[in-house]
TORNUZA-692938 format. One record per residue (C-alpha): x, y, z; residue in one letter. Coordinates in steps of 0.1 Angstrom, whole numbers, plus 5000, padded with zeros to 4 digits. Layout:
// residues N
XYZA ...
***
This chain:
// residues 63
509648634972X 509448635010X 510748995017X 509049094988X 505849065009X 506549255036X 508149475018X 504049554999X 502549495035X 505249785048X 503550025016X 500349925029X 501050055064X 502750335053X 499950455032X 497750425063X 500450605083X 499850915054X 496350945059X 497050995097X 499651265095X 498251575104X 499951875085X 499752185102X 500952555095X 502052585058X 501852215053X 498252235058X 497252305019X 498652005009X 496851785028X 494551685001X 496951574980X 498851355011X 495351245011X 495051104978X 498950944977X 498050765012X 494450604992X 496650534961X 498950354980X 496750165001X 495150044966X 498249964950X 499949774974X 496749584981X 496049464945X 499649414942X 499849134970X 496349014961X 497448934924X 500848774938X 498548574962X 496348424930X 499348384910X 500848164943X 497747994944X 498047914910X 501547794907X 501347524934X 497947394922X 499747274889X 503047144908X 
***
């Protein structure tokens, strides 16, 4: 479950890491849409690691 982690906290960062790339020349129209996979990503990875940090929570309040 460990790697697991950073493996969502690496998604994270590389959805930041999207948002930051500036496309130039004939790149440049699809900056937008870069724009919107970076957000996604950011979102999906976050929820992702917050709901395994409940569920975590969770399990070792019953053990």
């Amino acid at each position: 479950m460990g790697s697991s982690i950073w493996l969502f906290f690496l998604g994270i960062l590389s959805g930041f890491a999207l948002l930051r790339v500036p496309l130039t020349g004939f790149l440049a129209p699809i900056n937008p849409i870069i724009d919107v996979i970076g957000v996604l990503a950011i979102l999906l990875f976050s929820i992702i690691l917050i709901f395994k940090g409940v569920i975590h929570l969770i399990d070792s309040r019953k053990s």
